[in-house]
C-alpha positions as CSV (number, residue, x, y, z in Angstrom):
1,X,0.0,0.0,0.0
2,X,2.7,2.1,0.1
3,X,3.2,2.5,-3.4
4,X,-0.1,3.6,-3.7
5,X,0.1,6.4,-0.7
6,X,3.2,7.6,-2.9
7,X,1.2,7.5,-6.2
8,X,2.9,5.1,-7.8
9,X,0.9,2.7,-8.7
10,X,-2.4,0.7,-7.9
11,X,-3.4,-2.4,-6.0
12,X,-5.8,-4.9,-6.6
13,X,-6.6,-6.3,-2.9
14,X,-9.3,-8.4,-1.3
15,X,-12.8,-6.7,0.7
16,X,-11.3,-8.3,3.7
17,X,-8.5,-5.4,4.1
18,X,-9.1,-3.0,6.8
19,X,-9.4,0.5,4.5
20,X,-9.7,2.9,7.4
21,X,-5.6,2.6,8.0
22,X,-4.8,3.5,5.0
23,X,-4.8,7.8,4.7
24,X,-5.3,8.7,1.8
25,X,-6.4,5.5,-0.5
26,X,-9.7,5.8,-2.4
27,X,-11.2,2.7,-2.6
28,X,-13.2,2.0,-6.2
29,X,-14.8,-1.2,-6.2
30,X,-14.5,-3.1,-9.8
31,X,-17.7,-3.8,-12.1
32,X,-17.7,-7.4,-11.4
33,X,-16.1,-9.5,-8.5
34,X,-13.0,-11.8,-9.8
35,X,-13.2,-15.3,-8.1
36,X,-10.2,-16.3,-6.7
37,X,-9.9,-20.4,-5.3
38,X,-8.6,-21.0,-2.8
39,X,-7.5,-24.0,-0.8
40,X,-7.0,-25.5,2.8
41,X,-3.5,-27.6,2.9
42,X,-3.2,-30.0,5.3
43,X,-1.2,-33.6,6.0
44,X,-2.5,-36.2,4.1
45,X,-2.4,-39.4,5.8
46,X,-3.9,-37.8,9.6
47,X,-7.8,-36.4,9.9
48,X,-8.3,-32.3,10.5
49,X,-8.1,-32.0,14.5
50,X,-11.2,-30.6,16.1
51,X,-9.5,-26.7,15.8
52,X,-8.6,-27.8,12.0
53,X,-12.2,-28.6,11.6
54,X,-13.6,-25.7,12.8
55,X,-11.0,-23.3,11.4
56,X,-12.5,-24.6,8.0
57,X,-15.5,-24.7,8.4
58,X,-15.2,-20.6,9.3
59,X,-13.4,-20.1,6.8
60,X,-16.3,-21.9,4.1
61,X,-18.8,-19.6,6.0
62,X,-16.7,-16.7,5.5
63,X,-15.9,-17.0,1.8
64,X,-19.6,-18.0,1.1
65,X,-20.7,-14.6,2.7
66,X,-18.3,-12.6,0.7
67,X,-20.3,-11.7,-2.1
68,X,-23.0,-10.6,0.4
69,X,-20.2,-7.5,1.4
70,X,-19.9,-5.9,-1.7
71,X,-23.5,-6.0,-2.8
């Protein structure tokens, strides 16, 4: 961001980044919302502990109400 704060350049970043830090950033949402995947790594060969589990399954919940925040 602090390229942009200099004017030199612009950023494309998620709806998750806390805007009110930034002085002096205009934020201009785009026409349509890219999709980005994304994926949860973990070992393959031991099951997601109960934390794993629920990290995920916040993380799903999040990512499916995303579209709801720039509407």
């Amino acid at each position: 961001m602090g390229f942009v704060q200099a004017g030199l350049g612009l950023a494309l970043v998620d709806a998750l980044l806390p805007w009110a830090q930034f002085a002096g950033i205009a934020v201009r949402p785009l026409a349509a919302s890219p999709t980005v995947p994304l994926a949860l790594l973990s070992v393959r060969n031991r099951p997601l502990s109960q934390a794993e589990t629920r990290l995920r399954d916040h993380l799903r919940q999040t990512c499916r109400a995303l579209p709801a925040l720039s509407a």
